[in-house]
C-alpha positions as CSV (number, residue, x, y, z in Angstrom):
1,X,3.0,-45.9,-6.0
2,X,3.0,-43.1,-3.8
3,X,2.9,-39.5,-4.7
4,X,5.2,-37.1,-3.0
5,X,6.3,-33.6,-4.3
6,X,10.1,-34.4,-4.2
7,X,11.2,-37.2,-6.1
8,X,13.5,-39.0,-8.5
9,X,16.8,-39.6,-8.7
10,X,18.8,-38.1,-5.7
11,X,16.5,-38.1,-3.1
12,X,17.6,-40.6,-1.2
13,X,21.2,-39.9,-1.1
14,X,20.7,-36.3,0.1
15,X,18.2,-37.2,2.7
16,X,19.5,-40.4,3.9
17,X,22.7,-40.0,5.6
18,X,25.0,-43.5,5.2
19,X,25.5,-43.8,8.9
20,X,21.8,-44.2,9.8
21,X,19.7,-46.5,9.7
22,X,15.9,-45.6,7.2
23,X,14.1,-45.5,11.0
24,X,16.3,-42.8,12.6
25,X,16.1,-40.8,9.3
26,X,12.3,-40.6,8.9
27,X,12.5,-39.8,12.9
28,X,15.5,-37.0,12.2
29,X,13.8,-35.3,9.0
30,X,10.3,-35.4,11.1
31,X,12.5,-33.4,13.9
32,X,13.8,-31.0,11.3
33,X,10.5,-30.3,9.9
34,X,8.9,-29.5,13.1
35,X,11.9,-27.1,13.7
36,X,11.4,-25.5,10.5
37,X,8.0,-24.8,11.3
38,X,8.9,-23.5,14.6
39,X,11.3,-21.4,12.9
40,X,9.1,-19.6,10.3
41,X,6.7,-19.4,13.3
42,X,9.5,-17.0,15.6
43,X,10.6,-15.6,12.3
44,X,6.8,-13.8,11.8
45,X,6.1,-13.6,15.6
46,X,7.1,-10.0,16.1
47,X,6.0,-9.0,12.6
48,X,2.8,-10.0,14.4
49,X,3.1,-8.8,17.8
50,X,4.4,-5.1,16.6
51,X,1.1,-5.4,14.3
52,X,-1.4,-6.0,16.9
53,X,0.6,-3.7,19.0
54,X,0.3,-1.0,16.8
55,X,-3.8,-2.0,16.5
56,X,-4.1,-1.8,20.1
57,X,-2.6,1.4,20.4
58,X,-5.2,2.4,17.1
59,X,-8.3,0.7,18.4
60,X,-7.7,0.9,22.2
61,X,-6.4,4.2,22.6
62,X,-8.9,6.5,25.0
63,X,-11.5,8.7,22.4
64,X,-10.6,12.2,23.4
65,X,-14.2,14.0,23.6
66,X,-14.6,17.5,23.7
67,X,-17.8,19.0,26.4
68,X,-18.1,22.7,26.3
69,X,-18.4,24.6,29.7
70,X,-19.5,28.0,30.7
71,X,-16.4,28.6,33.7
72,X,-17.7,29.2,36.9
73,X,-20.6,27.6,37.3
74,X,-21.2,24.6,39.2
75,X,-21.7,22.5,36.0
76,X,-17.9,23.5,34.8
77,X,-16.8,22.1,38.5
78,X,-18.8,18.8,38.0
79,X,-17.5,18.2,34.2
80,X,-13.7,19.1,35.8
81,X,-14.5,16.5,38.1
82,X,-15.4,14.1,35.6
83,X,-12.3,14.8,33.4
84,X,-10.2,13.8,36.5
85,X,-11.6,11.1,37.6
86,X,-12.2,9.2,34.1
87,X,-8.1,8.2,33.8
88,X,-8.4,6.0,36.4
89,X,-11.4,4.4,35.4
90,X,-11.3,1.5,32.3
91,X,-13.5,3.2,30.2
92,X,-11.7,4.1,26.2
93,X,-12.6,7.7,26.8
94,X,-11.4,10.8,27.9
95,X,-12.9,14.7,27.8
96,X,-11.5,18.0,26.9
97,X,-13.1,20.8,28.3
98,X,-13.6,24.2,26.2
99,X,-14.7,27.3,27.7
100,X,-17.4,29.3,26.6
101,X,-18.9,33.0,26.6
102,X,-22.1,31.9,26.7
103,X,-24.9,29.0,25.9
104,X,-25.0,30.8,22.2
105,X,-21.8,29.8,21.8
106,X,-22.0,26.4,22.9
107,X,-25.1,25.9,20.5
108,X,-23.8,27.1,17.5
109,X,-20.2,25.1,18.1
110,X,-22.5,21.5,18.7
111,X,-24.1,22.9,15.5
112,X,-20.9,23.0,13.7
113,X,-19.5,19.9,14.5
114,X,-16.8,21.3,16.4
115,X,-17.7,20.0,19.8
116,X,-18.7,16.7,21.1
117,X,-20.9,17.2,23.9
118,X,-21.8,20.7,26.1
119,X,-23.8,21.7,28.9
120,X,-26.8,24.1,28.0
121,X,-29.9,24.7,30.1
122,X,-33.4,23.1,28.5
123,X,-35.3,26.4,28.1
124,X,-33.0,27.6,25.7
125,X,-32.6,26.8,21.9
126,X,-30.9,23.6,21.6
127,X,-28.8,22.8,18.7
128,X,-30.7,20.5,15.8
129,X,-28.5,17.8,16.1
130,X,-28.3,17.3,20.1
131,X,-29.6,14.8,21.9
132,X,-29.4,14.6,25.6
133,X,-27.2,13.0,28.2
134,X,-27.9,13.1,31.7
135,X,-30.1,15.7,33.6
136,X,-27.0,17.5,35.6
137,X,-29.3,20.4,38.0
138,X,-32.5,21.7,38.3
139,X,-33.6,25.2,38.6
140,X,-36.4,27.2,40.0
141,X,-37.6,30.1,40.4
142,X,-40.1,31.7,43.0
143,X,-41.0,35.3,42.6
144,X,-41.9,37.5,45.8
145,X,-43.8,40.3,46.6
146,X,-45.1,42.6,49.5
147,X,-48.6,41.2,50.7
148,X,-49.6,44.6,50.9
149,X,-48.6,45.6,47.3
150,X,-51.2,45.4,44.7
151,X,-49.4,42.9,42.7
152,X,-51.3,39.3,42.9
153,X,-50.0,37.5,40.0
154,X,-46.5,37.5,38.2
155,X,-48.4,39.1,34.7
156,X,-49.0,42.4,36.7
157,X,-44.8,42.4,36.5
158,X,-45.0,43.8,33.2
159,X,-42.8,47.4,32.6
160,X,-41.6,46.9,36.4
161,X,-38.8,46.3,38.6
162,X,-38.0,42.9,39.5
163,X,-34.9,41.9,41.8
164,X,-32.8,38.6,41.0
165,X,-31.6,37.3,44.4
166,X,-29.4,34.3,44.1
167,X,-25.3,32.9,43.9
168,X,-26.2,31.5,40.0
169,X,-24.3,33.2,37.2
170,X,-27.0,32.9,34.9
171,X,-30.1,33.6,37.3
172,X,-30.8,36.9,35.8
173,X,-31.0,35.0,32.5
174,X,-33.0,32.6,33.6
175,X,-35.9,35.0,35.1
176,X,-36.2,36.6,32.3
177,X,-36.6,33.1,30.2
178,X,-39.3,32.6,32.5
179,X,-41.1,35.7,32.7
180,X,-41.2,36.1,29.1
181,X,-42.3,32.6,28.3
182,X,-45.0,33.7,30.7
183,X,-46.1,36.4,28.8
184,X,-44.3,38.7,30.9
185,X,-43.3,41.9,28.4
186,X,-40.7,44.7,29.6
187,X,-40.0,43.5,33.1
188,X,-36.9,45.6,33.8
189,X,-34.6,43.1,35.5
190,X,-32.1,43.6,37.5
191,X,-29.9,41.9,40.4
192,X,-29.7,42.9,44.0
193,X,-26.2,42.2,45.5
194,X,-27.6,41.2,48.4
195,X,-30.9,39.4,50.4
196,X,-30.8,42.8,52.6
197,X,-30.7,45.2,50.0
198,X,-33.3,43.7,47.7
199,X,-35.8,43.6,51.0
200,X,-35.0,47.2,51.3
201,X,-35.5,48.3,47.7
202,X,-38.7,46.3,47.7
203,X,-39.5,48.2,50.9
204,X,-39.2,51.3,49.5
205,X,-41.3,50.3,46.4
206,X,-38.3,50.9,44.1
207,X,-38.8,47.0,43.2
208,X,-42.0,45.1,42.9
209,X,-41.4,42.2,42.8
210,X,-38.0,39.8,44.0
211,X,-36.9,36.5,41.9
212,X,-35.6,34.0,44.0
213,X,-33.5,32.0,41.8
214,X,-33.2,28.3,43.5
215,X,-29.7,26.8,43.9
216,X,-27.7,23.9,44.4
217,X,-27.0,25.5,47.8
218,X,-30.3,25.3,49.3
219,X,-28.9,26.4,52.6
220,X,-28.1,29.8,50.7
221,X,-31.9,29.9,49.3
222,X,-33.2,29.9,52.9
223,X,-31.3,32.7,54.2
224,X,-31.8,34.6,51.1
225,X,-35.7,34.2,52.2
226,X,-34.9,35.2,55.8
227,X,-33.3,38.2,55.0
228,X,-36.2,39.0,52.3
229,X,-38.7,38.6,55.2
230,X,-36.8,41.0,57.6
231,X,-37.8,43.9,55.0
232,X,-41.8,43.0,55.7
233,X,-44.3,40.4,55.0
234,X,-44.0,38.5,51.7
235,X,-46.0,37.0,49.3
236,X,-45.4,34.3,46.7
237,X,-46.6,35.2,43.3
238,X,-48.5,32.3,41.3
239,X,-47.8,32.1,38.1
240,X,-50.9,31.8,35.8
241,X,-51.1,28.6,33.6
242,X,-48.0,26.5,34.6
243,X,-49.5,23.8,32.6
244,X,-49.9,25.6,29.3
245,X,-46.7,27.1,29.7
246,X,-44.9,23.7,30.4
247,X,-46.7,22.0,27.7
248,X,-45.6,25.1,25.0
249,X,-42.0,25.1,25.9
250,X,-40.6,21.8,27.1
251,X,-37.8,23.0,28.1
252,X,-39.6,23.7,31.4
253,X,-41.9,21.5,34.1
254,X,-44.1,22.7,36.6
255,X,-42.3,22.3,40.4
256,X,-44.4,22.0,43.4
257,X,-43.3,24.9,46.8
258,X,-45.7,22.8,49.4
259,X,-47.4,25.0,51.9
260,X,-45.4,26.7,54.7
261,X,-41.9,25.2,53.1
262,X,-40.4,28.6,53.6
263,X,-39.6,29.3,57.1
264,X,-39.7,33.0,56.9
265,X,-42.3,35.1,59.1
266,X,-44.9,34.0,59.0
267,X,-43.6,31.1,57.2
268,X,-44.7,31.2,53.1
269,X,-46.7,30.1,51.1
270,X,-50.1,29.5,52.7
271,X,-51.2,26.7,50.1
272,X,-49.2,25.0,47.6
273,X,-47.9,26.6,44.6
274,X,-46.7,25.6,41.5
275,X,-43.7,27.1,39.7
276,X,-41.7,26.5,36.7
277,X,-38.5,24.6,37.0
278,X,-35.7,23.6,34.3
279,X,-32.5,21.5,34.1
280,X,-29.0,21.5,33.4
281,X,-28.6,19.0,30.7
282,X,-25.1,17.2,29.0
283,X,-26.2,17.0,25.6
284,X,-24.5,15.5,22.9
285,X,-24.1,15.2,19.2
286,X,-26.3,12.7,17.7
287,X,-23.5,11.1,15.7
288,X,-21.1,10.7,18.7
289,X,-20.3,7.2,19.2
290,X,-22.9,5.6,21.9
291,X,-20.5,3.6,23.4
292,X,-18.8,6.7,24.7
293,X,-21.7,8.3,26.1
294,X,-22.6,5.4,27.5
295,X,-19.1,5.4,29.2
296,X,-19.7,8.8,30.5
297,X,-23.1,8.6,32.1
298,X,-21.9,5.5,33.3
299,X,-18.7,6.8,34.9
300,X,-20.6,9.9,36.4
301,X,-23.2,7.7,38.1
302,X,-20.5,4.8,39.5
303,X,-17.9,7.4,40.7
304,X,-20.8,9.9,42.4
305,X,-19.5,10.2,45.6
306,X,-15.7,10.6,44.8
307,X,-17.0,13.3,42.0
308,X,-18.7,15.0,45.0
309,X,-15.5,15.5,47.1
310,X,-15.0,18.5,44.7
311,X,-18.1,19.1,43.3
312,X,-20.7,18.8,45.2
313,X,-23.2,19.2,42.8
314,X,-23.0,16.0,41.3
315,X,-25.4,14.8,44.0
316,X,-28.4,16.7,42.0
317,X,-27.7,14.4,38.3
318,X,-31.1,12.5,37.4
319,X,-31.5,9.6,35.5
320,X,-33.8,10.8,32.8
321,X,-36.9,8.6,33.0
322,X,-39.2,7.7,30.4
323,X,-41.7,10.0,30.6
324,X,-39.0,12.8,29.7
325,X,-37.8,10.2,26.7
326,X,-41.3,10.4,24.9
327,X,-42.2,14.0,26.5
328,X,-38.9,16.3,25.9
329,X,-37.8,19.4,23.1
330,X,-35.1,16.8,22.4
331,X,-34.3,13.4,22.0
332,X,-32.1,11.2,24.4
333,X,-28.6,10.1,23.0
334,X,-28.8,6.3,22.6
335,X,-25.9,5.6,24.3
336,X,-28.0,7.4,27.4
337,X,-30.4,4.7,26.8
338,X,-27.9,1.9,26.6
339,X,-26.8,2.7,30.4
340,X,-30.1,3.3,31.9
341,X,-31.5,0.5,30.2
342,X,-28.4,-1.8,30.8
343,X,-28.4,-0.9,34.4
344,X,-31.9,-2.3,34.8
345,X,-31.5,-5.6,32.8
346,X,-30.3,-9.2,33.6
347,X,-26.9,-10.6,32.5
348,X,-28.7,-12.6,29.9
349,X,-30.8,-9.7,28.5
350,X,-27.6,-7.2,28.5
351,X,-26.0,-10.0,26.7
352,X,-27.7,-12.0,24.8
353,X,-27.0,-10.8,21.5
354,X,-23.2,-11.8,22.2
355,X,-24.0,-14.9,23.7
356,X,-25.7,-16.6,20.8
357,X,-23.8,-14.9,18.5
358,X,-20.8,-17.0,20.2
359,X,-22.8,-19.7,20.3
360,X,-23.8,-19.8,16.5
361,X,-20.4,-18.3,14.6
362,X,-18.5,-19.7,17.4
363,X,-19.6,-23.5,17.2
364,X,-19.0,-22.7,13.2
365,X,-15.6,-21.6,13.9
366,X,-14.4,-24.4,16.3
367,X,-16.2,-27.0,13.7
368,X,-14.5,-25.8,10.8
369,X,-11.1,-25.9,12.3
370,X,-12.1,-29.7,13.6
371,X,-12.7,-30.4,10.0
372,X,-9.6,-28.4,9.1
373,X,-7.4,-30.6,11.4
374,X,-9.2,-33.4,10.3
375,X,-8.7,-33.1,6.2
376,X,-5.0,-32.9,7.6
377,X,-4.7,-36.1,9.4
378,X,-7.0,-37.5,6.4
379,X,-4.3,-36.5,4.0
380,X,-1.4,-37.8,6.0
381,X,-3.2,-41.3,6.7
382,X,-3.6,-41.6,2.9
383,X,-0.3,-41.1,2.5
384,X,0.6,-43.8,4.7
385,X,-1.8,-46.0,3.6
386,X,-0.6,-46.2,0.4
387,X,3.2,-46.5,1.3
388,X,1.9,-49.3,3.5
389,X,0.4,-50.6,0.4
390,X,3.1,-50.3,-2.3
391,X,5.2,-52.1,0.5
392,X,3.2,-55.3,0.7
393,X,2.5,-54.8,-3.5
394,X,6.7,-55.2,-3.2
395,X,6.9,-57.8,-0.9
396,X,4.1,-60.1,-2.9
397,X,6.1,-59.3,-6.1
398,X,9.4,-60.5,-4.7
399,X,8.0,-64.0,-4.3
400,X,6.1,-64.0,-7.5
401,X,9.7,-62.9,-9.4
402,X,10.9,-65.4,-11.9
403,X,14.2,-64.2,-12.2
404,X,17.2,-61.8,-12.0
405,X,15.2,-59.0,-14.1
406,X,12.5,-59.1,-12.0
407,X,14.2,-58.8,-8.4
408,X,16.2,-56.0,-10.0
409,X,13.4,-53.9,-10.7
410,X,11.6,-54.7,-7.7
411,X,14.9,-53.4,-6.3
412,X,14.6,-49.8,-8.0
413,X,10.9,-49.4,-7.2
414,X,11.9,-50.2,-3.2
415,X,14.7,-47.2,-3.7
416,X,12.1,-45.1,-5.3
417,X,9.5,-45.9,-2.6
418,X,12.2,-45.2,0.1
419,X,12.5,-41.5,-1.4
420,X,9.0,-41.2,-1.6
421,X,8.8,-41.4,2.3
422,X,12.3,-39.5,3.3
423,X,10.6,-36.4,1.5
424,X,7.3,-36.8,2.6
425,X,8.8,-37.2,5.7
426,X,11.1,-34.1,5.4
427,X,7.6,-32.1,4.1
428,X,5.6,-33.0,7.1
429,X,3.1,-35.3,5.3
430,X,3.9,-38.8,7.0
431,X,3.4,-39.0,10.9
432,X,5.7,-40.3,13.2
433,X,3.4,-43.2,14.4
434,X,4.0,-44.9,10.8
435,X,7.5,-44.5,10.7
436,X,8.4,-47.9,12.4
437,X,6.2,-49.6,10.5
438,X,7.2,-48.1,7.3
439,X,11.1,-48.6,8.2
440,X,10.1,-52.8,9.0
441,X,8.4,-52.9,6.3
442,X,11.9,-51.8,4.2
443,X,13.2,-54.2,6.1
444,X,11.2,-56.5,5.3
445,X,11.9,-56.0,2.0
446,X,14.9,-56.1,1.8
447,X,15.1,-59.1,3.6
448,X,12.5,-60.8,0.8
449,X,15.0,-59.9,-2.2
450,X,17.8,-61.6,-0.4
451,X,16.4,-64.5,-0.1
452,X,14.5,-64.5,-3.4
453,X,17.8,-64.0,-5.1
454,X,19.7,-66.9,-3.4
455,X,16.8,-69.1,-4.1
456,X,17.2,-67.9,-7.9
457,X,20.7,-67.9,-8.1
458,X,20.7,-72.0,-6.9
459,X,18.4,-72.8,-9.0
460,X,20.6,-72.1,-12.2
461,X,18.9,-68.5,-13.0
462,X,22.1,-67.6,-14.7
463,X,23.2,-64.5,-12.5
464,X,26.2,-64.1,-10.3
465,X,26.0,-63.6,-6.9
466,X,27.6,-60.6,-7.4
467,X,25.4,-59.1,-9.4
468,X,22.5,-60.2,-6.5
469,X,24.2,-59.0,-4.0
470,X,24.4,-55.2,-6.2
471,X,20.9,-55.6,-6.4
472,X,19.9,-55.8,-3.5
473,X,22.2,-53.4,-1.9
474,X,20.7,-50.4,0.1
């Protein structure tokens, strides 16, 4: 017989209403089910739409990241830049900008863990845990003399004047980085407020030497040279050893002033010289996500020119190449690498990983819920299979009965049968393709015990046809 999980006396009378017929109840408690279903289904719908709400806002929320700035300078403008631009971008991410004293401070705050990501120049100590970004500047410097003074090379500068000339906050810091990397000891350094009156104290000899600190502006560079030149004829220094000096410290490069690039008069240097140069780096923390660094470099490069319409100096960013990955003081943030590299591969090779990923757990996932569906429809075809049975097991047994006894517990067994079904039914575990056979088949049934009892009752069985008629009622 066939199992269901309500049964016994009962069942049929509560789930089989008296004014329909065993066909339209299957098909009504089949209805019913699939409405109870719906119903749980809009009953937990926004207990599961507030809970991925409330993930999205969790997982999807933009990453506030913190970049410290020294105000002022052209990198501050560029990161300001950046921190506008980025909301209407897609990218997860967004930067606070803190303001600084100095590059100590910066340092010592990426030490700490306090800040994400800063802006420090590559000559000076970098924190321990920073890895860089994206090369924002470059910076240069070229330091002048009289041709007619004695001074030849920049290591005569030692205990003497030397004259910053440039519109960089930091310049002054910066020549002196360079001179004392050069071996340069107690070069008294100071800054001339402007191109005219550094030619005029070098003039006079109260300076020997001038530092031209190169900027972003290089429009401003040449007419700080003019002016220079109007004081007298000039003379670039060379600095001794620009290779030895790069290779101890690389924090600097070597830089190339080609012959006669400086249009002063006459026009400066006569041959080629080499200089030392270094860069405005974004550095970050070695344990900030990659992805958002990624999202950064990649937002500075893509939005370039609407950056530039209020800071200019975005124009001058670098990708940072490999030669500076294997060569520099410090290592380049991976998610850095994920964008350069990314930018440079196919679709397939930036994705490739999630593709077959897809492929593999994906064809898993789709064949397990095939199986799934299919251990369902398994289940419900056993079911039906086996009412289908019972019914022609009840329909041989009504013409094997021999008498009254017989029919009448063929008679309960069909009842029980019937319940069977109108709970399966009401459980969702018989489908609604079986239900007209299984209702003929009651039918049919019934039909059989009818005429099995009249052909009992006129052949002298004993029984009333009263009692048949009980029987087979139902």
């Amino acid at each position: 017989m066939a199992d269901g999980k309500v049964k016994g006396k009962g069942v049929k009378e509560r789930l089989w209403r008296s004014d329909e017929s065993l066909h339209d109840a299957l098909v009504r408690l089949a209805r019913e089910n699939r409405s109870l279903t719906f119903f749980t289904a809009f009953l937990f719908l926004p207990l599961l739409v507030t809970a991925i709400y409330y993930s999205s806002i969790y997982f999807l929320a933009p990453k506030h990241v913190s970049v410290g700035i020294i105000a002022g300078t052209p990198d501050a403008k560029v990161m300001e830049a950046v921190r506008d631009v980025l909301p209407k971008t897609k990218e997860r991410m967004r930067i606070e900008l803190k303001t600084f004293e100095s590059p100590k401070a910066i340092t010592a705050a990426l030490e700490a863990g306090s800040l994400d990501m800063g802006v420090l120049r590559s000559d000076l100590p970098f924190p321990t845990n920073a890895r860089s970004v994206i090369n924002l500047r470059e910076i240069s410097v070229a330091i002048a003399a009289l041709s007619t003074a004695e001074t030849k090379d920049i290591s005569a500068l030692g205990g003497k004047n030397v004259l910053v000339v440039s519109a960089m906050s930091d310049a002054e810091e910066f020549t002196a980085s360079v001179l004392r990397n050069a071996g340069v000891k107690d070069a008294k350094i100071g800054v001339a407020k402007s191109p005219e009156e550094a030619a005029a104290l070098l003039k006079s000899g109260k300076a020997a030497a001038i530092a031209i600190v190169d900027s972003p502006d290089r429009g401003y560079t040449r007419r700080i040279w003019r002016g220079i030149a109007a004081g007298g004829k000039i003379e670039l220094l060379p600095i001794i050893e620009v290779a030895e000096l790069a290779t101890a410290n690389p924090g600097f490069t070597e830089d190339k002033i080609a012959a006669k690039a400086i249009s002063a008069k006459p026009a400066t240097p006569e041959e080629e010289l080499t200089v030392l140069k270094s860069g405005y780096l974004l550095i970050a923390r070695a344990t900030l996500d990659r992805a958002y660094v990624a999202a950064l470099a990649g937002t500075m490069y893509a939005r370039r020119i609407e950056i530039a319409r209020t800071a200019p100096t975005i124009n001058a960013i670098k990708t940072i190449d490999n030669e500076y990955v294997t060569s520099s003081l410090i290592p380049v943030h991976d998610g850095a690498l994920d964008y350069y590299r990314r930018e440079q591969m196919s679709f397939y090779e930036r994705y490739n990983d999630i593709i077959w990923l897809f492929i593999f757990y994906g064809g898993s996932l789709f064949s397990g819920i095939a199986w799934l569906g299919q251990s369902m429809f398994r289940t419900q075809r056993e079911h039906e299979r086996n009412i289908l049975r019972d019914m022609n097991g009840l329909l041989s047994r009504v013409e094997e009965a021999a008498n009254s006894k017989d029919i009448e517990a063929i008679a309960r067994d069909t009842e029980k049968l019937v319940g069977d079904c109108l709970s399966m039914t009401h459980q969702g575990q018989l489908g609604q393709k079986r239900l007209t056979a299984i209702s003929l088949g009651y039918d049919a049934i019934r039909s059989a015990l009818q005429r099995r009892r009249g052909e009992l009752s006129s052949g002298g069985d004993g029984r009333t046809h009263a009692a048949d008629a009980q029987v087979a009622s139902g």
